[in-house]
ZARO-696421 format. One record per residue (C-alpha): residue number from 1; x, y, z negated. Coordinates in pm, whole numbers, plus 50000, padded with zeros to 5 digits. Layout:
% residues N
+-----+-------+-------+-------+
| pos |    c1 |    c2 |    c3 |
+-----+-------+-------+-------+
| NUM |     X |     Y |     Z |
...
+-----+-------+-------+-------+
END
This chain:
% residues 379
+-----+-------+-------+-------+
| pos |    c1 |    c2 |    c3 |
+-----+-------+-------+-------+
|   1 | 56959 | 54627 | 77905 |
|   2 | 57099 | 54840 | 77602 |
|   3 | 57124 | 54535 | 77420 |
|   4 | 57394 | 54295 | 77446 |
|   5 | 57603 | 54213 | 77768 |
|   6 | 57353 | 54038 | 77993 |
|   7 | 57400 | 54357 | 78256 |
|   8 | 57695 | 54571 | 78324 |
|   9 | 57678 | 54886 | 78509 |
|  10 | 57926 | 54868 | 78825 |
|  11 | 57835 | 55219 | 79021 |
|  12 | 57639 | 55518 | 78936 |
|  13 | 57584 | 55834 | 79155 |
|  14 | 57303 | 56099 | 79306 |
|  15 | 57197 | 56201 | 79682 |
|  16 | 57261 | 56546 | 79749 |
|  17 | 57137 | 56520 | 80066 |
|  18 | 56790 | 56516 | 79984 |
|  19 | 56690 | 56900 | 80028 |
|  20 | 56331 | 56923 | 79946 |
|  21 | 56277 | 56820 | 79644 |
|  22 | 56430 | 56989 | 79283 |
|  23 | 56498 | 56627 | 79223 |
|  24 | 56786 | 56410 | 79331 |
|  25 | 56732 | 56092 | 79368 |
|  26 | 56986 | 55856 | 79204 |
|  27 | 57160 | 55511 | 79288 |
|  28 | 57321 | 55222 | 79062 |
|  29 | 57452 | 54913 | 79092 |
|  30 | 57412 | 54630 | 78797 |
|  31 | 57601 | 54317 | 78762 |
|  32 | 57396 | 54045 | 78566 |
|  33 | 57423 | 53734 | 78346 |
|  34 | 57192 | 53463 | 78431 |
|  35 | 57149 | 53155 | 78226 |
|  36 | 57051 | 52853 | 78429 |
|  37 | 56895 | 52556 | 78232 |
|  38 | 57098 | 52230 | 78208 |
|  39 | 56751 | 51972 | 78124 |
|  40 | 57027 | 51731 | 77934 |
|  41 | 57155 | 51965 | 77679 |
|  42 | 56803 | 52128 | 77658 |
|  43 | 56657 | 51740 | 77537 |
|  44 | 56959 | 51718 | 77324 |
|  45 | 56877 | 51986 | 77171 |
|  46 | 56539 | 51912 | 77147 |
|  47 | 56599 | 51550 | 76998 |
|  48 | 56819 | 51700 | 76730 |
|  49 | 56537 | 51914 | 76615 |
|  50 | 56284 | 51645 | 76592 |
|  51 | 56533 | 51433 | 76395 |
|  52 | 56594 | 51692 | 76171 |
|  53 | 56216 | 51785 | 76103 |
|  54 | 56169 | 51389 | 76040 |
|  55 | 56430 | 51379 | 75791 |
|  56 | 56252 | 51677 | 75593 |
|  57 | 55931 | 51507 | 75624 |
|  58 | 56037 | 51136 | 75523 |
|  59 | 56220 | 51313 | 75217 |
|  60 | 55875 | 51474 | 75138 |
|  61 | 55644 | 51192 | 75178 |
|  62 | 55462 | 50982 | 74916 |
|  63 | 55739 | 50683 | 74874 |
|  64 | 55608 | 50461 | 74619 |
|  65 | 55762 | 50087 | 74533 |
|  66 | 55576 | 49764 | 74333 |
|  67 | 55731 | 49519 | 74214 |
|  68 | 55525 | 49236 | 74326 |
|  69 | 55316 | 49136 | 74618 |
|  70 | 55116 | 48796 | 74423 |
|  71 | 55023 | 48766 | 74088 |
|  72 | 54944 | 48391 | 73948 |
|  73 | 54825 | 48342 | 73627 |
|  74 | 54885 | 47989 | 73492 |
|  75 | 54636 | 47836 | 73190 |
|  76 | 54362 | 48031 | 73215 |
|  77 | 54123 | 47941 | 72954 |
|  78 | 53725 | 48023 | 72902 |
|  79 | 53663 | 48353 | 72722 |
|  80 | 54033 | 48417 | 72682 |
|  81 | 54168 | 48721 | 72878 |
|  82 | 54459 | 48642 | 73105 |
|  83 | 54720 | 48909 | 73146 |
|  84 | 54993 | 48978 | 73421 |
|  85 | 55140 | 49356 | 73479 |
|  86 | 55212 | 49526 | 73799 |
|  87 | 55448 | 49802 | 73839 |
|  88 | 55415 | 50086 | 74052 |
|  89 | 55712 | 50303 | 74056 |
|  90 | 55770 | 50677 | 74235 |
|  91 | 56036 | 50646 | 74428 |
|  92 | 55985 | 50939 | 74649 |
|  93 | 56119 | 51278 | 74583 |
|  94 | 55735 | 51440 | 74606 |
|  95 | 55434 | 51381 | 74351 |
|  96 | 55261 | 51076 | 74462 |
|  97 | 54907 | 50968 | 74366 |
|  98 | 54819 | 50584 | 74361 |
|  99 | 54487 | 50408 | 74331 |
| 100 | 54371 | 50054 | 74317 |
| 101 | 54079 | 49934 | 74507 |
| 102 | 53800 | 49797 | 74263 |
| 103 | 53833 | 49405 | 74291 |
| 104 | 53543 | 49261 | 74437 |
| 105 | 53472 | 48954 | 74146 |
| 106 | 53374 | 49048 | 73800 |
| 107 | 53645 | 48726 | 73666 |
| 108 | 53922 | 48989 | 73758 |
| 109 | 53973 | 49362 | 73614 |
| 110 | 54289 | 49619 | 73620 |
| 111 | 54326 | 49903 | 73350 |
| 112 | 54485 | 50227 | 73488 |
| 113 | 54325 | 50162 | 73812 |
| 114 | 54426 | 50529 | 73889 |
| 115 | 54704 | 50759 | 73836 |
| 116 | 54926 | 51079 | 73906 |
| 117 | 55333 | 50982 | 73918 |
| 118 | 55623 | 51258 | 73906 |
| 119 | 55933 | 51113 | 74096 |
| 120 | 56146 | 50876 | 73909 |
| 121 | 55815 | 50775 | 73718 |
| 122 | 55652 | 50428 | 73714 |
| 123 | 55341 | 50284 | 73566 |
| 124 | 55229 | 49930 | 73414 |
| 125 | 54898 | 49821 | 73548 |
| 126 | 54732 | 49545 | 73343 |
| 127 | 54579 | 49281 | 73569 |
| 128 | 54324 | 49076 | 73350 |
| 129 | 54114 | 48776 | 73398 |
| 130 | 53865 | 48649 | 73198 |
| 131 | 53666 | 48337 | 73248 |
| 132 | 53295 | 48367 | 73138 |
| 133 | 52994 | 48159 | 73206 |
| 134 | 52942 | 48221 | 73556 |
| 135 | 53315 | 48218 | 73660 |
| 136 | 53335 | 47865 | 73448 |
| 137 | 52991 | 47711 | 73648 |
| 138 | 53159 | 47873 | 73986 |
| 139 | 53507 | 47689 | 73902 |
| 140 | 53308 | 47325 | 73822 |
| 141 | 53173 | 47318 | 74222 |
| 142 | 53480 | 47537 | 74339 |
| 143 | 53832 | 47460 | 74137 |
| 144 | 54040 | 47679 | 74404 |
| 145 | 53731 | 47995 | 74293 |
| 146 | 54038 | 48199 | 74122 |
| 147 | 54156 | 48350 | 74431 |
| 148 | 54146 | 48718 | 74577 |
| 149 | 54348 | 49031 | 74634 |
| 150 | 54343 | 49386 | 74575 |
| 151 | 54485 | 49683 | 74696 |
| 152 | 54744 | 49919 | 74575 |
| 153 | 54675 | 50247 | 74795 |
| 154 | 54923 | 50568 | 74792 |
| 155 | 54748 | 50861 | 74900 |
| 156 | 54921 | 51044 | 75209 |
| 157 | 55124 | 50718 | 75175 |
| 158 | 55170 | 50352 | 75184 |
| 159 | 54892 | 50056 | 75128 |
| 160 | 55027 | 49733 | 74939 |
| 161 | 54795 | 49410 | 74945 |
| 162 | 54891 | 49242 | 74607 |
| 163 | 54742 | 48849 | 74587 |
| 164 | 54623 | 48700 | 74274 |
| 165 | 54493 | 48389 | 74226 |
| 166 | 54499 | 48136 | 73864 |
| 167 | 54511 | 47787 | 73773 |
| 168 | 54181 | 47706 | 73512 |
| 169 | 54226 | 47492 | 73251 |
| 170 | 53893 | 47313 | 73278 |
| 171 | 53653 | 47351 | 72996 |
| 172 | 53272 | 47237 | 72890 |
| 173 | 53161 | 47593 | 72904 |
| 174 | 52973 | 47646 | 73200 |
| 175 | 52929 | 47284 | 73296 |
| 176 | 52584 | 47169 | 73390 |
| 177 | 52416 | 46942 | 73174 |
| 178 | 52453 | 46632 | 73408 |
| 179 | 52813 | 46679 | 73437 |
| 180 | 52820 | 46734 | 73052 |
| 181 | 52691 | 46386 | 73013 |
| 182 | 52899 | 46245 | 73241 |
| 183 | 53257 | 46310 | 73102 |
| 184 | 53360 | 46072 | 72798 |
| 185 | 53733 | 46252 | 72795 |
| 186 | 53816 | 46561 | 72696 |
| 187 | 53760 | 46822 | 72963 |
| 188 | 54083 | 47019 | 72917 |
| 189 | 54264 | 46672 | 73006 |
| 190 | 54069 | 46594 | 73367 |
| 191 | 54191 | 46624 | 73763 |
| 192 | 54177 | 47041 | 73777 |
| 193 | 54113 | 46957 | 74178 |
| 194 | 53795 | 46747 | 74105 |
| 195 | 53486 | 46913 | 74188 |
| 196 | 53182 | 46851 | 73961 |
| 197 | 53008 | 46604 | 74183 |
| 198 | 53349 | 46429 | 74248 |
| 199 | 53355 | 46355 | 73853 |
| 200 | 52986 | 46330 | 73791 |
| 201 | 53013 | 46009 | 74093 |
| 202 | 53288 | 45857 | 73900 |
| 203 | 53123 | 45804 | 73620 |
| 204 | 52937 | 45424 | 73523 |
| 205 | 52675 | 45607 | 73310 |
| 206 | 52525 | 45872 | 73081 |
| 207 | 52540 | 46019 | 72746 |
| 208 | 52204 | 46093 | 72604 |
| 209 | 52344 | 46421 | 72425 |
| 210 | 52651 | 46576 | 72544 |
| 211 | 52949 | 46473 | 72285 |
| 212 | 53050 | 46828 | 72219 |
| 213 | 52687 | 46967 | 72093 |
| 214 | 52652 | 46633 | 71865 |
| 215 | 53015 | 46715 | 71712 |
| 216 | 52916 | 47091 | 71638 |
| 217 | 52585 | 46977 | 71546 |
| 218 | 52744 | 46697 | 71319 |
| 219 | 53021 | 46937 | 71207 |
| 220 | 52755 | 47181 | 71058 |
| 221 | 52529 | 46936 | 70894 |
| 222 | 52848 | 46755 | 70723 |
| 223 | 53031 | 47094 | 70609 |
| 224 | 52811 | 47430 | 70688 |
| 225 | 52397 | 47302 | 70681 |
| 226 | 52408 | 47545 | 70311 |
| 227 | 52619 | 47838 | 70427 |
| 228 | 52451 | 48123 | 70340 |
| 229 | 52298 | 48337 | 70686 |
| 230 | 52405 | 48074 | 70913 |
| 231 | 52364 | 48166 | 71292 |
| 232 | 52350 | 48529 | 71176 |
| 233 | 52664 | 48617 | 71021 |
| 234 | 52957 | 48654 | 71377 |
| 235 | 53203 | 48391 | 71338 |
| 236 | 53614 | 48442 | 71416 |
| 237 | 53703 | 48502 | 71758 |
| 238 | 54055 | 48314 | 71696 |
| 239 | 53836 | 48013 | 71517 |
| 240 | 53595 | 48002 | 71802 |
| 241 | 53914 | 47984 | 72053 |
| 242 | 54024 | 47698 | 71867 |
| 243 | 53739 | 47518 | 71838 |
| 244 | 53672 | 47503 | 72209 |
| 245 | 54016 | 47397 | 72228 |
| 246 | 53940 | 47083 | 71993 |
| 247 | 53590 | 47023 | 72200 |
| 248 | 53780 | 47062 | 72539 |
| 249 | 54046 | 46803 | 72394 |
| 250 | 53807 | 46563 | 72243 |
| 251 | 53958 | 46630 | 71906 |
| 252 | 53797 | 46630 | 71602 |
| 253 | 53688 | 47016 | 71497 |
| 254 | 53879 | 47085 | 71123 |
| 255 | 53644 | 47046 | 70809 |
| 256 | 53807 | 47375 | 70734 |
| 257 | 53661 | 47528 | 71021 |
| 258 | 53466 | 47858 | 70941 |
| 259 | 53092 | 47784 | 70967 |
| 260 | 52980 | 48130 | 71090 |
| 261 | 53263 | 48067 | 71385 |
| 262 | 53160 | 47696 | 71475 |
| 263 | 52763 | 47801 | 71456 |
| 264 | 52871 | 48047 | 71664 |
| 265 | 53045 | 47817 | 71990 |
| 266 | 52753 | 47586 | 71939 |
| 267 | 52474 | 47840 | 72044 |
| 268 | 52749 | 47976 | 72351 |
| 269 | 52833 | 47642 | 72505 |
| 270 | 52452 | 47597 | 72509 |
| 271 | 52388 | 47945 | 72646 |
| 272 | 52676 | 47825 | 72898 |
| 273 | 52429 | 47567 | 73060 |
| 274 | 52250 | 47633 | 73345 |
| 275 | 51866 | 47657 | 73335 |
| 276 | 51785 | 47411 | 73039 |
| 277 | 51430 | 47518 | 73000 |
| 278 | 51231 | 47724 | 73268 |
| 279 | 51064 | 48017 | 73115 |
| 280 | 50757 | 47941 | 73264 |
| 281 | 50701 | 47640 | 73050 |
| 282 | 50739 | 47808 | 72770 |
| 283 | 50447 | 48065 | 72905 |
| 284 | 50258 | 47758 | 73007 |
| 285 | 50270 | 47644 | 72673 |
| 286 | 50161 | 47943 | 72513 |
| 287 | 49829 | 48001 | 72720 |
| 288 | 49771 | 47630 | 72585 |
| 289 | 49863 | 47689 | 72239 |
| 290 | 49557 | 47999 | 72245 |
| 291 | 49308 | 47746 | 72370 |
| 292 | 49456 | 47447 | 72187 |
| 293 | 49248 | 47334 | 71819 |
| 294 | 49524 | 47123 | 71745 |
| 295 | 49782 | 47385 | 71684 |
| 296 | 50104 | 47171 | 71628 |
| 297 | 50129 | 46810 | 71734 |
| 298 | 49898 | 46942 | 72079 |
| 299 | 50119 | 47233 | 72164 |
| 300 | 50454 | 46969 | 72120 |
| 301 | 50266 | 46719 | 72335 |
| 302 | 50192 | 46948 | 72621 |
| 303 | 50561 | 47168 | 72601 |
| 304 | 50712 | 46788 | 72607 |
| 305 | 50494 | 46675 | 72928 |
| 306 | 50578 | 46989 | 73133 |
| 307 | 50976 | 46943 | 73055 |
| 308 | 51223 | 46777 | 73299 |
| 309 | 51320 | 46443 | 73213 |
| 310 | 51738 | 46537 | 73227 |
| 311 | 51692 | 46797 | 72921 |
| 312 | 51430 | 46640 | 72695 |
| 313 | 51678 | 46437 | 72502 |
| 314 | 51905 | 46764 | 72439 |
| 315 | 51596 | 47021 | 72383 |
| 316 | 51445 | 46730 | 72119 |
| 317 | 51833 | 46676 | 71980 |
| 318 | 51809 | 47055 | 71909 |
| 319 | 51479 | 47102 | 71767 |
| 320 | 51512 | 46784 | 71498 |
| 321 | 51878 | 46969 | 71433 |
| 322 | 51688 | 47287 | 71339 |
| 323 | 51423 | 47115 | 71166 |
| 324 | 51730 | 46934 | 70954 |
| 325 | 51881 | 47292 | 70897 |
| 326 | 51520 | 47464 | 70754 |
| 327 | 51533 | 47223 | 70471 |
| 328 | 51818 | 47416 | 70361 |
| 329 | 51661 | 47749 | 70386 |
| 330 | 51708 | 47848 | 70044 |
| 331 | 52089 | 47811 | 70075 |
| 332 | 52143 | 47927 | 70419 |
| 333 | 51835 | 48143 | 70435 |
| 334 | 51733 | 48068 | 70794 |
| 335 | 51357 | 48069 | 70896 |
| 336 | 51190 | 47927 | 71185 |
| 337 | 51168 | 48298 | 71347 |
| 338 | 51555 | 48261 | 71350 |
| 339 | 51564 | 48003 | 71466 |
| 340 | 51329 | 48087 | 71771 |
| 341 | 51527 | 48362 | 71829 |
| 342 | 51863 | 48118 | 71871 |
| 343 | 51644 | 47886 | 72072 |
| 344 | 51517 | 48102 | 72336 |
| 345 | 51840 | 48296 | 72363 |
| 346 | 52029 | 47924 | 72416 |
| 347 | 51753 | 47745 | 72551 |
| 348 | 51537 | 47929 | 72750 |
| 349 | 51818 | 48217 | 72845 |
| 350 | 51547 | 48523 | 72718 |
| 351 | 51567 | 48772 | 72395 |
| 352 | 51270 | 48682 | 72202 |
| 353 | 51246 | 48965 | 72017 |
| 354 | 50920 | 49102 | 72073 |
| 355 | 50824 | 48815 | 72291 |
| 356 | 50445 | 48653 | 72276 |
| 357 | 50530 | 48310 | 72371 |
| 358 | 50769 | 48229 | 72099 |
| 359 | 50438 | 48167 | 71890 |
| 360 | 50474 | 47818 | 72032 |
| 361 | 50822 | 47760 | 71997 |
| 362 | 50705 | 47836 | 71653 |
| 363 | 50484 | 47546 | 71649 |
| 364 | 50675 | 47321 | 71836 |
| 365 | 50936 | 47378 | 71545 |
| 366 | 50720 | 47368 | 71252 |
| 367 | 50607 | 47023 | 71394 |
| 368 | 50742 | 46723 | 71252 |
| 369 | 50637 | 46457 | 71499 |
| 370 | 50942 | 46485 | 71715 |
| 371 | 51224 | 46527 | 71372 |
| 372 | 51506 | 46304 | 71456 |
| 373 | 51651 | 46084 | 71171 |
| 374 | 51823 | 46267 | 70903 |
| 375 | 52106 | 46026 | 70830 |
| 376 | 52251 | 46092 | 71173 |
| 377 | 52367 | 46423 | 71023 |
| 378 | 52378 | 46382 | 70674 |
| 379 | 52645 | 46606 | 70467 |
+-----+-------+-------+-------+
END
């Protein structure tokens, strides 16, 4: 009641009256302020302090921008990265951190998937895909595979969906054998929408040999067959991307084509197949090649017998085009363990290093029973 004017003392005075007591009792009157509560102004009120407290916390939030919500990538090629960028700008007036959810197919990848950005600051996110073997035999039974999303979360903050998807330039990597030997064209110039089967039906018959191994294969016996450490020495990254651009065009590879580079795309567009020869025929072999008196010609007979009849024309085109290349060893050095090694990597889809059975790929190499004319390839 000291405080302020909420009472004022109107009358003030003692009882004399009262005799018994040292004590007089004492009187006062008080005139008060009351507030009463008006409920409208009290919710204005109210409402004006919620608005307020919103307006500090939207100025303090994680506010982060991007600058798109789909990515396409046109002309994607096999074993050529693909790049778009993606921005993500601060645009907040607080530190914001951002993260981007890890894609869920291998054929797509983003560098700085993470990061820390001070207001005003952005960031360029590389958003990459690359085309290997599996993506390539996915994309021959699927064309419309190149299709996902990922997401661009702010912590505290916003979640952007960003689509990407990419048109494929198709290719002969990662094409099964059958459809292989089904297109006479160039790959690079057929329907993109056309499944495999779809192209494989429209065709009136087969190659024997797929055209693209016989023009590496003819390519190196014509202008490489005495390079010295062929199939050892890397080739050229930019030569190899070249020359499956000439095989995927049905254009003829340069004669100035580095050796090393086209030896190279021959042993990955076989590796690109799918399942050429089971590794359990190979075993098979071997446990026959142990009990076998007839080391070479037997061991060829019985690997031959136990093969599928869609990839004995390729697997004998390869091993008479190896044969053809060891009578150049002292030029290009190779040696039939090299060229096991090649063979089961592209062939049988194993390292041989190490490996037991390749003692009959040994001796199904050494054997000339199955050599295919040399003139087909000659320099």
């Amino acid at each position: 009641m000291h405080r302020g004017d909420l009472a004022a003392q109107v009358f003030y005075t003692s009882i004399d009256n009262f005799l018994w007591s040292d004590h007089r009792p004492v009187v006062a009157l008080y005139q008060n302020k009351i507030y009463k509560s008006i409920e409208t102004k009290k919710m204005e009120v109210l409402k004006k302090a919620k608005e307020t407290f919103r307006e500090l916390l939207r100025k303090k939030a994680p506010k982060a921008q991007i600058d798109r919500t789909a990515i396409n990538i046109q002309g994607v090629k096999y074993g050529i990265p693909s790049v778009e960028l993606l921005t993500i700008s601060n645009v907040g007036e607080s530190i914001i951190e951002y993260k981007i959810t890890r894609p869920r197919f291998g054929w797509i990848t983003a560098i700085q998937m993470s990061g820390v950005l001070l207001p005003g600051e952005s960031v360029q996110v590389s958003v990459s895909i690359l085309v290997t073997t599996e993506e390539a035999q996915a994309l021959h039974a699927e064309p419309d595979y190149l299709r996902t999303s990922i997401e661009v979360k702010i912590t505290g903050g916003q979640t952007f969906n960003v689509e990407v998807t990419g048109s494929y330039i198709k290719s002969c990597f990662g094409a099964a054998l059958e459809l292989l030997n089904s297109v006479y064209e160039g790959f690079a110039t057929l329907d993109p929408n056309l499944t495999a089967r779809e192209l494989i039906s429209k065709c009136p018959c087969r190659l024997v040999v797929p055209k693209e191994i016989y023009a590496l294969t003819k390519w190196l016996m014509r202008n490489g067959a005495k390079t010295e450490k062929l199939f050892v020495s890397a080739g050229n990254e930019a030569e190899k991307a070249m020359i499956r651009d000439c095989l995927d065009a049905n254009k003829e590879i340069p004669a100035g084509a580095d050796a090393y580079s086209v030896a190279d795309t021959l042993v990955e567009l076989i590796e690109s197949i799918p399942a050429i020869i089971p590794v359990e025929i190979i075993t098979d072999t071997a446990k026959e090649y142990e009990n076998s008196a007839d080391k070479n010609c037997k061991v060829c007979e019985l690997f031959l017998m136990k093969l599928p009849s869609e990839v004995t024309p390729l697997v004998l085109f390869m091993l008479s085009f190896y044969k053809q290349l060891l009578e150049y060893a002292d030029s290009n050095g190779l040696s039939v363990e090299i060229v096991v090694r090649v063979l089961a990597a592209c062939l049988v889809k194993m390292d041989a290093s190490g490996w037991d059975q390749q003692l009959s790929l040994i001796h199904i190499c050494r054997c000339r029973r199955y050599a295919v004319c040399r003139s087909r390839w000659s320099p």
